[in-house]
C-alpha positions in Angstrom: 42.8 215.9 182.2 44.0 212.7 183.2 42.4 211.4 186.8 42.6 214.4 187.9 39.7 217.1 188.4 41.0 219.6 186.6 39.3 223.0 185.4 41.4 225.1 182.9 42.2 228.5 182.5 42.2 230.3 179.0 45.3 232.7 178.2 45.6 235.0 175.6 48.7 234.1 173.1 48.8 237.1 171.1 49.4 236.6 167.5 51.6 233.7 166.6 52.7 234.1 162.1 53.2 231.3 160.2 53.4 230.4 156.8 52.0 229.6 154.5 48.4 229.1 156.1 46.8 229.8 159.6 47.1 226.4 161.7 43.6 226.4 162.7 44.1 225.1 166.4 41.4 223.1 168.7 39.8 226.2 171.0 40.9 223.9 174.1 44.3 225.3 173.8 44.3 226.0 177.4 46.0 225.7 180.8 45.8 223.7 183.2 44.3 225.1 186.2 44.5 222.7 189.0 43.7 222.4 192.4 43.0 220.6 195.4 42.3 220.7 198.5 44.0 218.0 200.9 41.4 217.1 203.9 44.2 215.2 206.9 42.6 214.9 209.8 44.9 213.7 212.4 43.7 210.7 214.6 43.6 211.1 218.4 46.9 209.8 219.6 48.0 207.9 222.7 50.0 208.4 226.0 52.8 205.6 226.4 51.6 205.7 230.0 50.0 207.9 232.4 51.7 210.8 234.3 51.5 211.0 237.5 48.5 210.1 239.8 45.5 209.2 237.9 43.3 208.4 240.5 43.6 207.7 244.4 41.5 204.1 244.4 44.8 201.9 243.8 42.2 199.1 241.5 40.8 202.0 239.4 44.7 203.0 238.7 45.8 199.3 238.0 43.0 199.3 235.6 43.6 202.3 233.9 47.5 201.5 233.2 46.4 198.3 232.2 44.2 200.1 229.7 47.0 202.5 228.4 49.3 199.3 227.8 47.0 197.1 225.8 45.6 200.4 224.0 49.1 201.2 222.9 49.2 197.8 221.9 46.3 198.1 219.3 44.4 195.5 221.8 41.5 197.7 221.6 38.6 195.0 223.0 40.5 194.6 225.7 41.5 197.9 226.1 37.9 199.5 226.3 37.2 197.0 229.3 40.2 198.0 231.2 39.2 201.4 231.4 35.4 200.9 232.1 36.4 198.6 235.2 38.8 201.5 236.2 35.7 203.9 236.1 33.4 201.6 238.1 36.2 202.6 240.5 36.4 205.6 240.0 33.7 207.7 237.8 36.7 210.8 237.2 39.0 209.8 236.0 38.6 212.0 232.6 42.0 210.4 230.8 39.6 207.5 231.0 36.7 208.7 229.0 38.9 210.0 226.3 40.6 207.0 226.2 37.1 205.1 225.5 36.2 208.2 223.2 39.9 207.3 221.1 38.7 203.6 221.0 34.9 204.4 219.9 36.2 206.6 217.3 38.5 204.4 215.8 35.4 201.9 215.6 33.4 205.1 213.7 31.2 204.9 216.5 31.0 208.5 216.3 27.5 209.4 218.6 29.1 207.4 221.5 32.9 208.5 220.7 31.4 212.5 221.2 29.9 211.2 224.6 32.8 210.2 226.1 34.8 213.0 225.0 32.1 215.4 226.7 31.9 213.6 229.5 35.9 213.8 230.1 35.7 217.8 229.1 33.1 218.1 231.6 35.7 216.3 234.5 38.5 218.5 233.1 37.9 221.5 230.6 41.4 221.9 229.4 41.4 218.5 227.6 42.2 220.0 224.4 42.1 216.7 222.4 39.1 216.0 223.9 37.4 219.1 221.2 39.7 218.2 218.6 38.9 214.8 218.7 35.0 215.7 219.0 35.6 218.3 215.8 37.1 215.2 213.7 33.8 212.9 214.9 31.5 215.8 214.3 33.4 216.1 210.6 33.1 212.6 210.0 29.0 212.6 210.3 29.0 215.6 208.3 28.6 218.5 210.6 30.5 220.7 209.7 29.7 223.6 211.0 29.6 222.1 215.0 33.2 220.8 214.3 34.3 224.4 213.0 32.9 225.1 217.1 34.8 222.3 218.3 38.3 223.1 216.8 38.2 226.7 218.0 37.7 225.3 221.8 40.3 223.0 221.2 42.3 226.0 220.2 41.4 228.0 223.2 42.5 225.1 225.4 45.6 224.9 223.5 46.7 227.6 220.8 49.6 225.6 219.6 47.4 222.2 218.4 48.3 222.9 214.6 46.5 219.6 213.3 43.0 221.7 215.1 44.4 224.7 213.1 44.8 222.9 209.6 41.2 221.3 210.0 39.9 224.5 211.1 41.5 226.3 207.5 40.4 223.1 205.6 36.1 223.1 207.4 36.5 227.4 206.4 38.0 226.9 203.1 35.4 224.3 202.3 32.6 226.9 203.1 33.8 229.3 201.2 35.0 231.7 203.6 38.1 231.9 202.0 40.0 234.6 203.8 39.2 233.4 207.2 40.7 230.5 205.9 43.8 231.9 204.5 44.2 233.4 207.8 43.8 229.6 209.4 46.8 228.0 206.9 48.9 230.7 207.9 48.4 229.9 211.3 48.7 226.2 210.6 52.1 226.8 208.4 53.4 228.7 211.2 52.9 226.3 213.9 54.0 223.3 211.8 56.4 224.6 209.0 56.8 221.5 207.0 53.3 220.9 206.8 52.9 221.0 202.8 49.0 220.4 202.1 48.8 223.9 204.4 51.1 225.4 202.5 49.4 224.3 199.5 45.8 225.2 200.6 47.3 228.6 201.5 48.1 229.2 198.3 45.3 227.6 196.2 43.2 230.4 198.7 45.2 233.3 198.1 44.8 232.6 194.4 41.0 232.5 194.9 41.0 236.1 196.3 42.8 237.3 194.0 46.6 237.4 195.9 48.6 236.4 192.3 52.0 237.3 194.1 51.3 235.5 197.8 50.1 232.2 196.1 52.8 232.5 194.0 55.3 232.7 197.0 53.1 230.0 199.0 53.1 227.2 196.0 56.9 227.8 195.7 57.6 226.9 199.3 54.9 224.2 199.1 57.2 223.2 196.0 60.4 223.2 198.7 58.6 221.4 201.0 57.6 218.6 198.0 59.5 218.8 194.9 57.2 215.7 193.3 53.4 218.2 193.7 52.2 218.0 189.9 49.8 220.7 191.5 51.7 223.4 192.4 53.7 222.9 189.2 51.0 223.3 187.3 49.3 226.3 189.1 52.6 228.0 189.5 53.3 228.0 185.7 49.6 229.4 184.9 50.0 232.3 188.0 53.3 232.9 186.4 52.0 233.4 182.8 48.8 235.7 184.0 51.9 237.9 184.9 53.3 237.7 181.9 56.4 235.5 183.1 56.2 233.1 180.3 59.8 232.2 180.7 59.2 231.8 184.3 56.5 229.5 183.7 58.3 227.6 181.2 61.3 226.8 183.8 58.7 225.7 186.9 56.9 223.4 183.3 60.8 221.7 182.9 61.2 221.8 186.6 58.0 219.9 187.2 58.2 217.1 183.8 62.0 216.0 185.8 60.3 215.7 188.9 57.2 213.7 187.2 58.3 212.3 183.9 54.6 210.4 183.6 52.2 213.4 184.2 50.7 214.3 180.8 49.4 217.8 181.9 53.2 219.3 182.9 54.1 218.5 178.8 50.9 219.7 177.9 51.1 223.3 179.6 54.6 223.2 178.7 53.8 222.8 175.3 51.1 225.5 174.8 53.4 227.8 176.4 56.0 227.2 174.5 53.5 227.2 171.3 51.9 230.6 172.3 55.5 232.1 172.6 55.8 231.4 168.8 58.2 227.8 168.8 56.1 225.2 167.6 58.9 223.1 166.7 59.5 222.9 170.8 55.7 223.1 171.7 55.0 219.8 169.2 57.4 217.8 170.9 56.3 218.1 173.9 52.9 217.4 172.6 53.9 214.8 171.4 55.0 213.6 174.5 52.0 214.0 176.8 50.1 211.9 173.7 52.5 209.2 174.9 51.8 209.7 178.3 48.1 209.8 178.1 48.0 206.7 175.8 50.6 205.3 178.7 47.7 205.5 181.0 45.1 204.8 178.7 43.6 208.3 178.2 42.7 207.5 174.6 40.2 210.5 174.8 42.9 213.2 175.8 45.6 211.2 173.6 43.3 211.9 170.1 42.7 215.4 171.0 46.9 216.0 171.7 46.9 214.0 168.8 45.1 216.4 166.3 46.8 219.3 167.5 50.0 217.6 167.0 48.8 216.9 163.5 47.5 220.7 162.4 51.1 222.1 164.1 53.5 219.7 161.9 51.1 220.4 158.5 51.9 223.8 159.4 55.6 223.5 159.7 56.2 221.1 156.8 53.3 222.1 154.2 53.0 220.0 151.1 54.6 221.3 148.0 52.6 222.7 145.6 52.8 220.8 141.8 54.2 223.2 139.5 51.6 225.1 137.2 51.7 224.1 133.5 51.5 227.5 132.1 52.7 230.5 134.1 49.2 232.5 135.1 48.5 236.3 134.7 48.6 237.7 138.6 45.2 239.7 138.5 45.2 242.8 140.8 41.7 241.7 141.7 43.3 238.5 143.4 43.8 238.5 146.8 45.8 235.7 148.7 44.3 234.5 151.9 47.3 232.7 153.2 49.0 235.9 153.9 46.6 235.8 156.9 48.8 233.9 159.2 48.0 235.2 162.8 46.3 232.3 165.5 44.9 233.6 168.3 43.1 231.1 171.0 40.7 232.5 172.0 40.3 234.2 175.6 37.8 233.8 178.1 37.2 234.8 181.7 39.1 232.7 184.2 37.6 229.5 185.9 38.5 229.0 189.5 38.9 225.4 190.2 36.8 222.9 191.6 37.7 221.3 195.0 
């Protein structure tokens, strides 16, 4: 729906009565089931200046502070010169290389970025951002499964880098590999709390295996962490309903539409809910109001369908009068009268997992 990617996920409503006919509903009567998966890779960053002694040939030093300043400057021309006069001087310095690596990557040079890195890894093996910043080059050319190697060193050289562990859970979660990754956002949430697209990945990954009360707790703390996700409003309210919380579902609906007045899909859920829990009266105004939304944003496709529903559920609660008979007819025990059939049932279907 919307610009969003959305997949949806059919619920079964049971057996709504109306009268006097059956409102013959569109079989998309569904909920939204959305999801995504946030990719924030984290940038090498910078050291104000160098600790201590970088190097004991005084030029090769001068250089490479002279490098650090106009780096942290954004000078990075002038930068990339400093530091490769400071290794004429001296060929170890690793800060150096990753220095040069920071600058070639920022220029997507990543081939030439990775060789510096190694090169610096190779004068000092404990240069974690060295492998993390190699896994986010290796990731950027596609190679997935040689940054997956690269963010697991960095990790080894230090088990507290929590942007390595997030793009560790993101590469795994990506592959499918879905409880290594759950394992990964944990790890990531733990070492960086307030890190919502980890708590939100947590969750969209416990749902994917199955975990209905874990994601649930995971997208309501990815909710505290940011009260504006459309997201985890919207995958909240459908966990909630698969466990039969309607009313549950409805609140995080009403909870979600204050937070983002313009997102069609919050009014639309909230509207089926309400619908398949028998108030129509409720479920068409907020119809209504995501087929003001989506013309809003010039869904005209997604308004007309809203549209028709809207339609078929005020027929149904305002029927036309019928025009009085002119003579009063013989009830035949051989007639039957079909609008005595008043259930609606949308149809149920197996559950979709979303798309990333």
């Amino acid at each position: 729906m919307g610009n969003l990617a959305y997949k949806y996920l059919s619920i079964n409503t049971g057996n709504t009565h109306m009268s006097p006919k059956p409102l013959q509903l569109q079989p998309l009567l569904k909920l939204c089931f959305a999801s995504s998966i946030f990719l924030l890779l984290t940038l090498p960053g910078s050291k104000l200046l160098a600790g201590g002694l970088v190097s004991h040939n005084l030029e090769a030093a001068s250089f490479f502070q002279i490098g650090v300043t106009r780096y942290n400057r954004h000078d990075l021309k002038d930068a990339e010169a400093a530091f490769r006069h400071a290794l004429e001087f001296d060929p170890n310095i690793a800060d150096a290389r990753s220095y040069l690596g920071n600058i070639l990557l920022q220029q997507n040079r990543w081939d030439l970025a990775i060789q510096e890195y190694e090169e610096a890894i190779k004068l000092n093996p404990k240069l974690s951002d060295a492998y993390y910043n190699i896994g986010f080059a290796l990731q950027q050319k596609g190679d997935k499964e040689a940054a997956i190697t690269a963010y697991r060193q960095a990790l080894v050289a230090n088990p507290q880098m929590a942007t390595a562990q997030y793009n560790l859970a993101v590469l795994l979660d990506e592959r499918g590999q879905h409880q290594e990754a759950i394992a990964a956002y944990q790890k990531a949430t733990e070492l960086d709390s307030n890190n919502v697209n980890a708590t939100f990945n947590l969750a969209f990954a416990q749902q994917q295996e199955g975990f209905i009360d874990a994601a649930i707790a995971s997208y309501q703390q990815a909710l505290n962490l940011d009260p504006s996700n459309t997201l985890a409003y919207n995958n909240l309210g459908s966990l909630l309903i698969l466990q039969g919380k309607a009313d549950q579902a409805i609140k995080v609906y009403q909870q979600g539409i204050h937070q983002n007045p313009q997102n069609p899909s919050l009014y639309y859920n909230l509207g089926v809910t309400l619908y398949n829990q028998g108030d129509l009266k409720s479920a068409n105004k907020y119809f209504k109001h995501a087929v003001r939304v989506y013309r809003k944003q010039g869904d005209t496709e997604q308004a007309g369908k809203v549209q028709q529903m809207v339609q078929q559920i005020s027929t149904a609660l305002n029927p036309p009068k019928k025009a009085k008979p002119s003579q009063k007819a013989t009830p035949s025990a051989n007639n039957s009268d079909n609008s005595t059939n008043n259930s609606v049932v949308v149809p149920v279907s197996t559950p979709e997992m979303p798309s990333k």
